[in-house]
C-alpha positions in Angstrom: -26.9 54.3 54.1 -24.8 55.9 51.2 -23.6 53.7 48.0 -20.4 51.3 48.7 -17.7 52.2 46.1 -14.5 50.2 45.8 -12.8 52.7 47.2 -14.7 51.8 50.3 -14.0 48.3 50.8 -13.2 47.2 54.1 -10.4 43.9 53.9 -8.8 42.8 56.9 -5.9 40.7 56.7 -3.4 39.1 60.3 0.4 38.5 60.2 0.7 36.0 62.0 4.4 35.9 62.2 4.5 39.6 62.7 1.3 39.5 65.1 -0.3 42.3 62.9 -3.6 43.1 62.4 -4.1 45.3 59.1 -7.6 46.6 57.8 -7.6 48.1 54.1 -9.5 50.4 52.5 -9.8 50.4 49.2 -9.0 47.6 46.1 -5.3 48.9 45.0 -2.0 49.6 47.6 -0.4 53.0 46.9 2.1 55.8 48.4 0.5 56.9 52.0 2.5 58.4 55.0 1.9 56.4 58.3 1.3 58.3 61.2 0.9 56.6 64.8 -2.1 57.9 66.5 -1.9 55.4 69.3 0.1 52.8 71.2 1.6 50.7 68.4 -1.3 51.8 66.1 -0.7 53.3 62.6 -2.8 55.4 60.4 -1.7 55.2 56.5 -3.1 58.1 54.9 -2.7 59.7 51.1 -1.0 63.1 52.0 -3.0 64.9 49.4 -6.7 63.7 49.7 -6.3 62.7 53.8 -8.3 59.6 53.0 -6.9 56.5 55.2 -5.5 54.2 52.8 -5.1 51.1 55.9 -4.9 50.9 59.7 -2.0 48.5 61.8 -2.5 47.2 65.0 1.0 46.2 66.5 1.0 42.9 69.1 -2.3 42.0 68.3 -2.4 39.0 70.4 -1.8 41.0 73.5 -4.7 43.4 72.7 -7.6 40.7 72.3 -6.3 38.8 75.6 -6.4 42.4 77.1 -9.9 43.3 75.5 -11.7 39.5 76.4 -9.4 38.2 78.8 -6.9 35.0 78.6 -9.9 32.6 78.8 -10.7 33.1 75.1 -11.0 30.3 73.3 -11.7 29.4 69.3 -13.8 26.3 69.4 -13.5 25.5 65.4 -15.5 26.0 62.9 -17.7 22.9 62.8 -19.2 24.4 66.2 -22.3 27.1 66.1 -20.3 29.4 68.7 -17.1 30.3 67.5 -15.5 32.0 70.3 -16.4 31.4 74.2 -15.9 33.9 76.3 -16.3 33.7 80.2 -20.0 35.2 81.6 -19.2 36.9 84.7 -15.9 37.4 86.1 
């Protein structure tokens, strides 16, 4: 596995109001062109290097329910399992 540099950091951060998911990476915000490569999914890139600066998922709500179904449920954290998904169909 290569050496983690700060430039590699992987920080996630949810709008809740918006219903955003973002993941960053790197430690500082700067210039980047946003591109969308899929539904409601953006790619912020610097336009010299090509390195992705952050990635936006749009309504993300609607994607876990699609992913894990509407019977997803967070139990809290005081509980071992934190999510309970169905077995089966």
């Amino acid at each position: 596995m290569g050496k983690s540099r700060a430039s590699d950091q992987l920080k996630a951060y949810y709008d809740t109001e918006q219903d955003i998911l973002y993941l960053s990476f790197g430690t500082k915000a700067h210039e980047a062109v946003a591109e969308e490569v899929g539904n409601e999914v953006f790619v912020r890139f610097d336009p010299e290097t090509q390195q992705v600066i952050d990635v936006e998922f749009l309504d993300f709500r609607a994607r876990l329910q699609e992913a894990f179904g509407p019977q997803m449920k967070y139990l809290g954290t005081g509980r071992p399992e934190r999510l309970l998904l169905p077995i089966g169909g």
